[in-house]
N, C-alpha and C positions, 0 to 999 in steps of 0.2 A: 179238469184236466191238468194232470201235471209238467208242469216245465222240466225239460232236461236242460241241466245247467252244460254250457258247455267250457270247453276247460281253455280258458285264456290263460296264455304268459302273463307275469306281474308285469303292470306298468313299467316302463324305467323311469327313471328320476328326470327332470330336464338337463340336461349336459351339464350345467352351471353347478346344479347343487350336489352334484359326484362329486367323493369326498378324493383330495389326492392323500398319495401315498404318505404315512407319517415319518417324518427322518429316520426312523430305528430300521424303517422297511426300505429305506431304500440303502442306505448303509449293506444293509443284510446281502440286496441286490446285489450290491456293486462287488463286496466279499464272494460270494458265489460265483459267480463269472469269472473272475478274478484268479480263483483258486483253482477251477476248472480249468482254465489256461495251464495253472502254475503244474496240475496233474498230467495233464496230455504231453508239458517240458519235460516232466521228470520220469516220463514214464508210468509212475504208480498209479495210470487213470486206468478205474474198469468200464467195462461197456455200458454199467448204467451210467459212468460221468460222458462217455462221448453221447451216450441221447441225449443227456440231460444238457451238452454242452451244444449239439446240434437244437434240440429247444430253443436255448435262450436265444440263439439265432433267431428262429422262427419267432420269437417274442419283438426283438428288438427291433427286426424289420418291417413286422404290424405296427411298434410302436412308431415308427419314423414315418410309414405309412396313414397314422390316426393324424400325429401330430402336424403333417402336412397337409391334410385332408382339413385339419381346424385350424388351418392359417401361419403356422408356427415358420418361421424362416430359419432352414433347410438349409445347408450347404451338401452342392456334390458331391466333397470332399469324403464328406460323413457318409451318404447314399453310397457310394464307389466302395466305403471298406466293409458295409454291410453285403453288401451286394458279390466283394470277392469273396467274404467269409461263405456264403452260400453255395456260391460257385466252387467250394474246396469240397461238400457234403457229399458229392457222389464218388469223386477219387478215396475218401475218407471212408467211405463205407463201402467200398472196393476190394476193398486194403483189408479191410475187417473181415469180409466176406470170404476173402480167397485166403488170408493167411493165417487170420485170426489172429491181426496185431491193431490193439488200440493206440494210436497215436500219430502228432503229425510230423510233416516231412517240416526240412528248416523253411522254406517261404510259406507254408502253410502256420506255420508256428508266426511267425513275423505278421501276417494275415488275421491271424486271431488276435495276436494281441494289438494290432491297430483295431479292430473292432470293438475288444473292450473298451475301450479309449474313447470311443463312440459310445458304446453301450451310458457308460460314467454318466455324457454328455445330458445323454436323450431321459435316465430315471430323472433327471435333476431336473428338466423341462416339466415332468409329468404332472397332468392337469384333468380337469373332469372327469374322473374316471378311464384315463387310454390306458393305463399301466395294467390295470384289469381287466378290460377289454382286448389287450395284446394276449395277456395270460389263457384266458379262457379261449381267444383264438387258435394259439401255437399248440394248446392242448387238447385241442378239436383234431389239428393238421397232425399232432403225434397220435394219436389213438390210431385214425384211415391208414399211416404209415405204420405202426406196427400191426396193424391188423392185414392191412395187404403184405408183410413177410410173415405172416402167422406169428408174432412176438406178443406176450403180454405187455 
């Protein structure tokens, strides 16, 4: 009689031996984000940099998420500017929706770039594998949301 194999996920690693990000990736990180900001000031952001900028959100706040989840000490301060940058996503895509304008208002602007600030913080902690695990999270959360407004 033959066996049907059934189809397991790969093991994952033990937490310990997830490799952290290499300085060239995190560097890269922080330019991204960064610039993302610098586009939504200047205007020249298209609608794939506010998803991709609403992303890194959804990255950064799994990652502060993982990192406090693995012990990592956490300041409010840092949670509060992840937390308003999120709270801007629905008037931001509001905005988008009804006028067909990418960009932010001035405290939303002030808003994001305290969070990149934060963002800096939190690559620069990254350990066992969370930077990766944020990644693959945030892009699980964008797919559901682009797929619930019918967006590629």
């Amino acid at each position: 009689m033959k066996r049907h194999h059934q189809h397991c996920a790969p093991a994952q690693l033990p937490k310990f031996w997830r490799p952290k990000l290499a300085p060239s990736t995190k560097l890269s990180a922080k330019v991204a984000h960064h610039d993302l900001v610098q586009r939504l000031e200047t205007g020249t952001a298209t609608v794939a940099d506010l998803w991709d900028w609403i992303e890194t959100g959804f990255t950064y706040s799994q990652m502060f998420r993982l990192l406090w989840e693995d012990g990592e000490p956490l300041t409010t301060e840092a949670e509060a500017a992840i937390a308003a940058q999120l709270n801007t996503y629905p008037a931001v895509c509001q905005r988008l929706r009804e006028k067909k304008r990418v960009g932010l208002s001035g405290p939303e602007l002030q808003i994001a770039r305290q969070a990149a600030q934060v963002f800096d913080g939190l690559i620069d902690l990254d350990r066992n594998g969370i930077a990766v695990a944020a990644v693959q999270w945030s892009d699980q959360q964008m797919r559901q949301i682009r797929g619930a407004l019918h967006m590629p």
